[in-house]
Backbone as CSV, one residue per row, in Angstrom:
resi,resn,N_x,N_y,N_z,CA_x,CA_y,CA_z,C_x,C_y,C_z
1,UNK,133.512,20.204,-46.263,133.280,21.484,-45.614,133.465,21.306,-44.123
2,UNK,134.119,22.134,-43.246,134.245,22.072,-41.795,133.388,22.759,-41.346
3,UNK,132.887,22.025,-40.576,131.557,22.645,-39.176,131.996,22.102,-37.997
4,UNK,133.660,21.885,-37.958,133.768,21.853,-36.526,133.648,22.807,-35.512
5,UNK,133.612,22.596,-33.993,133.486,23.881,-33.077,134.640,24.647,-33.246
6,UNK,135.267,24.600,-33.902,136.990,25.740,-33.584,136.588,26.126,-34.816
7,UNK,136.500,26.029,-36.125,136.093,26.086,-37.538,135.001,27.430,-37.003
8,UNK,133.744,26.947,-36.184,132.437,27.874,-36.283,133.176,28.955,-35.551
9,UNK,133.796,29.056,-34.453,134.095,29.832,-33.543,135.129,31.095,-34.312
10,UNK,136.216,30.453,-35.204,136.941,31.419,-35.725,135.942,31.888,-36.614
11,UNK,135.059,31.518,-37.297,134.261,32.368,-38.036,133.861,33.477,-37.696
12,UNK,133.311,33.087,-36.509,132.223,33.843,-35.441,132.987,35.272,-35.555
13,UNK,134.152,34.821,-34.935,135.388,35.767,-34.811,135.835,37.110,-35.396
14,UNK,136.044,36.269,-36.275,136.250,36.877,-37.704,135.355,37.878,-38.439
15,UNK,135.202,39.221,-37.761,134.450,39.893,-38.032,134.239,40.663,-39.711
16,UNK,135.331,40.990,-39.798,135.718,41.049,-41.586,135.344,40.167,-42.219
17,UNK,135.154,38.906,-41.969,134.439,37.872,-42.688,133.278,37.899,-42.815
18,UNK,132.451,38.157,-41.947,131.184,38.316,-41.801,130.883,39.318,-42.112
19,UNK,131.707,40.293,-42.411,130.989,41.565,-43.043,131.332,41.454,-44.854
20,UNK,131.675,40.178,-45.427,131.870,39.700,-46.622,131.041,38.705,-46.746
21,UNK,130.064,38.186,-46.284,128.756,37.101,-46.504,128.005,37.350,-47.378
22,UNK,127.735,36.549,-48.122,126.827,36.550,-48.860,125.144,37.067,-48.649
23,UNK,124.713,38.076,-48.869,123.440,38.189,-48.639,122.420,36.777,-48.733
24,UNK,121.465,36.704,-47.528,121.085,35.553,-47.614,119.405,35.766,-48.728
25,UNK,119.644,35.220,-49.499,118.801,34.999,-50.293,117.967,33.770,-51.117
26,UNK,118.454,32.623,-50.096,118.009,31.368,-50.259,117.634,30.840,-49.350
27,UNK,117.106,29.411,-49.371,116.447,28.465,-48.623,117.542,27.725,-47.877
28,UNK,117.214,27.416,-46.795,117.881,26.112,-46.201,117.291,24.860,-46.647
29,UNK,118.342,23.657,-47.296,118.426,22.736,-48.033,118.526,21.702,-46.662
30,UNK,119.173,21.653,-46.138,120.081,20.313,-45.028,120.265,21.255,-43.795
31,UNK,120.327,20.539,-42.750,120.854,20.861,-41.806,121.745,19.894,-40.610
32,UNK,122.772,19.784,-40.906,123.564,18.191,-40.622,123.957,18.740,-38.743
33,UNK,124.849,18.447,-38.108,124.911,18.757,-36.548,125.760,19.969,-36.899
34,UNK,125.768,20.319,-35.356,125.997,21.708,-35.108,124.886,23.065,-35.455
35,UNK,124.317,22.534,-35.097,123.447,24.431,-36.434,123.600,24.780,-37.458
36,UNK,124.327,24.100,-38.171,124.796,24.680,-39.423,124.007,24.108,-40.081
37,UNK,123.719,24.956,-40.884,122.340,25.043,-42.484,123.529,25.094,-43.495
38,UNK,122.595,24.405,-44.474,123.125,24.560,-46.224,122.382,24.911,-46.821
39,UNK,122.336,26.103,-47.428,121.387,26.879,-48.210,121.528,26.264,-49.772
40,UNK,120.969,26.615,-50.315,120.555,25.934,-51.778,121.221,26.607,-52.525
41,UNK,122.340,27.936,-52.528,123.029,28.410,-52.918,124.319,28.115,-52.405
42,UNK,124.636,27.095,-52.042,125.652,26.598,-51.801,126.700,27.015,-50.237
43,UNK,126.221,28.003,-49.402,126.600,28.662,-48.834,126.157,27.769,-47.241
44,UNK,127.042,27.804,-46.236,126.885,27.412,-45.274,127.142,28.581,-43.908
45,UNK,125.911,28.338,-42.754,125.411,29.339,-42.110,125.459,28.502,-40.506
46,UNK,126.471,29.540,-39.804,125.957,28.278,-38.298,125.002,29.664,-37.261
47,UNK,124.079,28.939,-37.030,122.527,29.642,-36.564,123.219,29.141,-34.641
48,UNK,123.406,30.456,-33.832,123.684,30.755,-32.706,122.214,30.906,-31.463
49,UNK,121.567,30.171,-31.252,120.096,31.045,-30.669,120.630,31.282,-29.314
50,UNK,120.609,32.608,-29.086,121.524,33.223,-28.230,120.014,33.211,-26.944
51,UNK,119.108,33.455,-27.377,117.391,33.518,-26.243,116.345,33.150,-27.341
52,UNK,115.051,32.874,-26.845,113.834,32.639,-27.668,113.931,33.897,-28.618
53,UNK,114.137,35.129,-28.420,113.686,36.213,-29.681,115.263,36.862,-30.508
54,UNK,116.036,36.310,-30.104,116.855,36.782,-30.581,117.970,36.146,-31.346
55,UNK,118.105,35.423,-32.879,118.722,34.230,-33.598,120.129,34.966,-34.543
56,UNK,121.646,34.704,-33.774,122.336,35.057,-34.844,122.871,34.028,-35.832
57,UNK,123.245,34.568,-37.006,123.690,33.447,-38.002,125.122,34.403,-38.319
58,UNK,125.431,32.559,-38.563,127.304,33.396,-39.464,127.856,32.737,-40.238
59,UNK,127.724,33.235,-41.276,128.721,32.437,-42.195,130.202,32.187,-41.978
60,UNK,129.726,30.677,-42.771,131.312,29.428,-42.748,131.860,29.546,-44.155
61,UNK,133.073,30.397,-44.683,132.919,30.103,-46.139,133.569,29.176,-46.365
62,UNK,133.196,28.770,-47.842,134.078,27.899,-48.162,135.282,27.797,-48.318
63,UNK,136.441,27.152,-48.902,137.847,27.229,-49.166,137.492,27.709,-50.762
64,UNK,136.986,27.978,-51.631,136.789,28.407,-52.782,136.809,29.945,-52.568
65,UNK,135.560,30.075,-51.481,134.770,31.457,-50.710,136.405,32.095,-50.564
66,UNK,137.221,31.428,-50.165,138.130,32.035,-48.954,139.214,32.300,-50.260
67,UNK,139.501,31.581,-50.960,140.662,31.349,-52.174,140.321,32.793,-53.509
68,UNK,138.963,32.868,-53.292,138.313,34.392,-54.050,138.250,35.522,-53.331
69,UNK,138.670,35.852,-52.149,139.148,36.805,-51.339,140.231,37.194,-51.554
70,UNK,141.219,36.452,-51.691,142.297,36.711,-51.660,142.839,36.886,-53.143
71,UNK,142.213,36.344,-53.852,142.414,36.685,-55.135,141.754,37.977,-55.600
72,UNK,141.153,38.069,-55.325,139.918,39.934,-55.391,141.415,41.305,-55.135
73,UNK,142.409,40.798,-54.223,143.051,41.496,-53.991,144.619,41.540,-54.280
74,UNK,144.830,40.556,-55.687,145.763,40.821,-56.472,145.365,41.099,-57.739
75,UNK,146.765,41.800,-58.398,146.403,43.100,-59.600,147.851,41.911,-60.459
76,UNK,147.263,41.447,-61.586,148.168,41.360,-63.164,146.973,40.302,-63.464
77,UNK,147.690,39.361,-63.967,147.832,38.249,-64.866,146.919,36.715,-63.850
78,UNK,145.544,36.726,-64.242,144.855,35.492,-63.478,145.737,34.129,-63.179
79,UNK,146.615,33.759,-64.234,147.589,32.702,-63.765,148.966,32.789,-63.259
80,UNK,149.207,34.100,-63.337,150.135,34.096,-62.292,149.497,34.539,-60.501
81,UNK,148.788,35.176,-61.086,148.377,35.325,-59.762,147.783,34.338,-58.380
82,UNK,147.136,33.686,-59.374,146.706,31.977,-59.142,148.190,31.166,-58.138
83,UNK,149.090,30.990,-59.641,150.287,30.430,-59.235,150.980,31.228,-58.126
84,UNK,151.078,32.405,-57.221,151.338,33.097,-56.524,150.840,32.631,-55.203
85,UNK,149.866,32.690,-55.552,148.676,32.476,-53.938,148.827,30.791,-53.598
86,UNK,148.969,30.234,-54.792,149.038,29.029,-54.561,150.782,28.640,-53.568
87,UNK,151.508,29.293,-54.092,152.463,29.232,-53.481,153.212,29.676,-52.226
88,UNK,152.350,30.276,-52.026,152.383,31.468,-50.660,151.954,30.679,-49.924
89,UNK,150.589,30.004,-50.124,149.443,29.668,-49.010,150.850,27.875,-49.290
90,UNK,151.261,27.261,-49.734,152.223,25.962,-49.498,153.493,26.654,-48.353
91,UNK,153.876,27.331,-48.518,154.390,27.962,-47.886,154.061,28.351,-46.122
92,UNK,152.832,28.795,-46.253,152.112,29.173,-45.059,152.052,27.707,-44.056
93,UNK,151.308,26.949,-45.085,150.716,25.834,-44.492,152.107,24.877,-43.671
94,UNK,153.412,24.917,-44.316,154.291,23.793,-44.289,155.191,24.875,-42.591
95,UNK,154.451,25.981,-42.095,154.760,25.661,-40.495,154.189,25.218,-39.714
96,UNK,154.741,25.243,-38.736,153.704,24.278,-37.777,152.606,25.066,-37.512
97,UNK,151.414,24.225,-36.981,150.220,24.435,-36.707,149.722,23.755,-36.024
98,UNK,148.427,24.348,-35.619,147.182,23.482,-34.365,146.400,23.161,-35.051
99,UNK,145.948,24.094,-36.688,145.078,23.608,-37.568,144.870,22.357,-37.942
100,UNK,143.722,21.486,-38.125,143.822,20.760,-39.201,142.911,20.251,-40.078
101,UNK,142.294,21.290,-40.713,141.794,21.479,-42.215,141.971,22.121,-42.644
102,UNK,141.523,22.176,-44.293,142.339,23.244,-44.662,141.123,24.841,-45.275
103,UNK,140.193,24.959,-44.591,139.439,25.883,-44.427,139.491,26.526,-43.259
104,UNK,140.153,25.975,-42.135,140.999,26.299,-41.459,142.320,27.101,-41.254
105,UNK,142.877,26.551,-42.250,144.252,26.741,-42.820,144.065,28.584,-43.963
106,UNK,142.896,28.384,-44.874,143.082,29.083,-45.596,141.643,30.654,-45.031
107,UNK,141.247,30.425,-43.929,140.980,31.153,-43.137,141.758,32.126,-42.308
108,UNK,142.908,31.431,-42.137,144.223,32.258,-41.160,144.965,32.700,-41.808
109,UNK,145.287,31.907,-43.328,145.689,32.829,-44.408,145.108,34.323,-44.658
110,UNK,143.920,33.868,-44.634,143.593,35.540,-45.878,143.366,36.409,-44.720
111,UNK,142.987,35.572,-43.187,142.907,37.174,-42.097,144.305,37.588,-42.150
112,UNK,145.699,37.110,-42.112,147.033,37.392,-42.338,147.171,38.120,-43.019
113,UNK,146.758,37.826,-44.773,146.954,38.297,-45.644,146.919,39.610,-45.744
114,UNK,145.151,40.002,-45.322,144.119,40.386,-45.527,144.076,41.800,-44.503
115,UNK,143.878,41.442,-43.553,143.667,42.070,-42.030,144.801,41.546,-41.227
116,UNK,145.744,41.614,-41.465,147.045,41.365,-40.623,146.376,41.581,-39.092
117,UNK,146.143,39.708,-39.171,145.407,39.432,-37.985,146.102,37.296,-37.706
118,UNK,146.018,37.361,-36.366,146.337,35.779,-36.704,145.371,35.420,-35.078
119,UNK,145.251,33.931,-35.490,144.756,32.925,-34.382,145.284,33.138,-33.252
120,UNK,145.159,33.041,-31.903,145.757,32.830,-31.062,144.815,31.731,-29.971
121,UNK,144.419,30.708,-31.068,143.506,29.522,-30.519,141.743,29.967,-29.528
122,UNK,141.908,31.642,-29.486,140.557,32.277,-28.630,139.626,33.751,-29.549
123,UNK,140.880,34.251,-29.807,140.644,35.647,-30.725,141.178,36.017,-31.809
124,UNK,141.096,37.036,-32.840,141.946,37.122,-33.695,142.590,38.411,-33.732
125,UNK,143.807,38.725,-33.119,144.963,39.258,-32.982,145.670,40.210,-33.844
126,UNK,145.611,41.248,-33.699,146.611,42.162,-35.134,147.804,41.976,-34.874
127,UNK,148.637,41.854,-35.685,150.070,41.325,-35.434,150.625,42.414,-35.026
């Protein structure tokens, strides 16, 4: 799972994402560096304390999280559709990039996909 600072930051970003989070309805399990919590539902949260009274959180999804987004929004056949996305996102990945993970990678996918939106290493951009 990535909890790097460019990883948390496009999250942050990524406002459509965050308005697709999981309701939080679990415990924090771990909490490894950066702020980021692991809830016991599998879900990872990076906690911002912006002043003493005021704490934002944002979800990091996973590459599973991110791979069921994009699948939510194709219509036939689960294995072709599968085999589709799978091929698109090989495709995506094999230009160049600044990325390098691939929750990263499949983050800039589905805002593309998704919200015809891309990185521009600060904000996320409508094409």
């Amino acid at each position: 799972m990535d909890t790097t600072d460019q990883y948390i930051e496009m999250c942050m970003k990524a406002v459509e994402i965050q308005d697709k989070r999981p309701r939080e309805n679990a415990e924090p399990l771990f909490t490894p560096r950066n702020r980021v919590h692991i809830f016991n539902d599998g879900n990872f949260y990076y906690y911002d304390e912006l002043h003493l009274l005021v704490r934002q959180h944002y979800w990091l999804p996973r590459q599973d999280q991110l791979q069921d987004m994009i699948m939510k929004t194709q219509i036939g056949n689960d294995t072709y559709c599968y085999t589709s996305l799978i091929l698109d996102f090989v495709d995506f990945v094999n230009r160049p990039s600044e990325l390098f993970t691939l929750e990263q990678q499949w983050l800039v996918f589905v805002m593309k996909e998704i919200y015809n939106k891309v990185w521009n290493d600060k904000d996320w951009v409508e094409l």
